[in-house]
N, C-alpha and C positions, 0 to 999 in steps of 0.2 A: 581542549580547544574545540569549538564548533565549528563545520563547514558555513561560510558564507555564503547568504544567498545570491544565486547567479540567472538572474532575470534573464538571459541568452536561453539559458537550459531550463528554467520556468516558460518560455515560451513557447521552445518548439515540442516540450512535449504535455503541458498541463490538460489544455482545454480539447484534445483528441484524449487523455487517458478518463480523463473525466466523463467523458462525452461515453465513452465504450462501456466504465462503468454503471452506468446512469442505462445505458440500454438493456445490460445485463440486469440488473433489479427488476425494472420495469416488465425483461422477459419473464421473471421469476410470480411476477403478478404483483409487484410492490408498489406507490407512487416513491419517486427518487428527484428530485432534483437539487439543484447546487445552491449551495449555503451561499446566501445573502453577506454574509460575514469575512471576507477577504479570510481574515486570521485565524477564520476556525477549521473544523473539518470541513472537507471537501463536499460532500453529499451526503442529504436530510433524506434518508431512506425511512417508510412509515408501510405497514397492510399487516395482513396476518396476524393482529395481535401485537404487531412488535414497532416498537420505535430506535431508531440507530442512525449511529454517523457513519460515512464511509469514509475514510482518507487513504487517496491514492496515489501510486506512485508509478513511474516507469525505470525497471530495472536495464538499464543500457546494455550493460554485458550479459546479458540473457538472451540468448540467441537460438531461435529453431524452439520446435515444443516440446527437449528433454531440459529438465533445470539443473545445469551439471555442477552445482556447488555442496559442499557437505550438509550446508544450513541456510538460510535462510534471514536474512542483516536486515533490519527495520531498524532507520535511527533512532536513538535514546531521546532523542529530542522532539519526537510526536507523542512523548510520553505524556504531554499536555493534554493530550485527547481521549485520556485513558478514562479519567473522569466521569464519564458518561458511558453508555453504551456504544460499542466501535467497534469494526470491521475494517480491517485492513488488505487494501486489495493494490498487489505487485501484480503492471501487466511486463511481458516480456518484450523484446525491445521492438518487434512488429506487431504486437498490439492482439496477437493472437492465441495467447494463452495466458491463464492467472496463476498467481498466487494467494489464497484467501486465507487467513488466519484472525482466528478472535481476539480480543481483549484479554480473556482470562487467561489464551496459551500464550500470550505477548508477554503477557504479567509475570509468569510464570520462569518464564526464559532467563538465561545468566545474561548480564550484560556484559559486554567486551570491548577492551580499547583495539581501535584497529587504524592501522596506517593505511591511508590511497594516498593517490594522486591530487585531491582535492584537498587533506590536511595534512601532510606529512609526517606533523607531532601526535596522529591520533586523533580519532572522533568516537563514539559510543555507541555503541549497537547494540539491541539486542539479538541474540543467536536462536534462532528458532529450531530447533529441530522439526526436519521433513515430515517425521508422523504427526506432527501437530499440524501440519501446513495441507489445506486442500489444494488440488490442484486441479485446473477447470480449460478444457479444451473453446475456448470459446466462439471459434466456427463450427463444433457441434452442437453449441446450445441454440 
């Protein structure tokens, strides 16, 4: 069973997590902006030689700059944007610290049924383990 989407919670947190990602690139020396494409990845990051999507999220229960989970849950269902080149970037729920992980380490990962709040019967994750995952202070950058 998929989570439905909740236009409330697409609201108040999309176009501020987007917005911080899109800064962070750009710090980085990259051009970044937001995909034309409603349905696709979130941001068309392009420099350095490289071209990539970014699709991001805000982890709610991520609170303060320690990430105090064993792993690391990307839903099974941005698995659509694997396709391409992709960078997955979880900020925390004040906006002030990342989670970064590739494509290949996403690929890589088991996926897992997990019960919340949102699906009760179960939604799909993949399990990232933390040594695959960077972690990015991003009032230091």
């Amino acid at each position: 069973m998929l989570k439905q989407f909740v236009e409330e919670q697409h609201a108040l947190h999309d176009a501020e997590a987007k917005a911080i990602a899109q800064q962070f690139w750009i710090k980085l020396g990259y051009t970044c902006v937001e995909n034309p494409d409603q349905y696709g990845v979130d941001l068309l990051v392009e420099g350095k030689g490289r071209k990539f999507g970014c699709e991001v999220e805000t982890k709610t229960g991520w609170h303060g700059p320690k990430f105090e989970f064993p792993n690391l849950r990307i839903p099974f269902r941005k698995q659509k944007f694997t396709e391409d080149r992709v960078t997955f970037f979880v900020l925390n729920s004040g906006r002030t610290h990342a989670a970064v992980v590739s494509r290949q380490k996403l690929l890589k990962s088991p996926v897992v049924q997990v019960k919340n709040k949102m699906v009760p019967m179960g939604d799909y994750f993949y399990e990232i383990a933390l040594q695959d995952v960077e972690f990015i202070n991003l009032l230091a950058e």
